[in-house]
C-alpha positions in Angstrom: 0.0 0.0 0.0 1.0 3.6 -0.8 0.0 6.7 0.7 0.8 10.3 0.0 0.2 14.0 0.6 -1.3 16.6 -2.4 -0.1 19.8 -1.4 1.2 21.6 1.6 1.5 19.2 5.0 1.8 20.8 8.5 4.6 18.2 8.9 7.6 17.1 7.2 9.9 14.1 7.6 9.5 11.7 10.0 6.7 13.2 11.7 4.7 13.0 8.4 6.0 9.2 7.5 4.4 8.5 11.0 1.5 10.0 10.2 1.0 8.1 6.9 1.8 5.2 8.5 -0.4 5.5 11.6 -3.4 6.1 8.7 -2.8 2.9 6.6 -2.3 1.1 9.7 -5.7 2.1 11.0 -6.9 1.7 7.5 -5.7 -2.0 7.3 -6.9 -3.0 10.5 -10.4 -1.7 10.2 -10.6 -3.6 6.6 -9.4 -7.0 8.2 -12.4 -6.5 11.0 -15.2 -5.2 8.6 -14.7 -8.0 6.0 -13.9 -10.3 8.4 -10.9 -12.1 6.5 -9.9 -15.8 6.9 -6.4 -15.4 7.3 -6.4 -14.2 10.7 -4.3 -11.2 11.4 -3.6 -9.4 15.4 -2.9 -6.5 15.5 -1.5 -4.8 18.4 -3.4 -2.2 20.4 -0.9 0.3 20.0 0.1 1.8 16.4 4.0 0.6 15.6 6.6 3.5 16.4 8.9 4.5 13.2 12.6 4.0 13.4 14.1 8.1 12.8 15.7 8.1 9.8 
């Protein structure tokens, strides 16, 4: 999955990379519950923390 900004962002960097990820994280999780796929897939309360690049 990608996932990108069109136009100006209030963050830049690794602050927005989190942020993107933190959305298709959400994103993914919500799809696995609402069409409750076969493959069964946990997913930890808490969002996963970037490494700073």
């Amino acid at each position: 999955m990608d996932a990108r900004t069109i136009g100006e962002t209030r963050v830049q960097g690794d602050e927005l990379r989190q942020a993107l990820a933190d959305f298709a994280y959400q994103l993914a999780r919500h799809t696995y519950r609402v069409v409750e796929c076969q493959e069964a897939r946990t997913f930890p309360k808490e969002l996963p923390r970037l490494p700073a690049a």
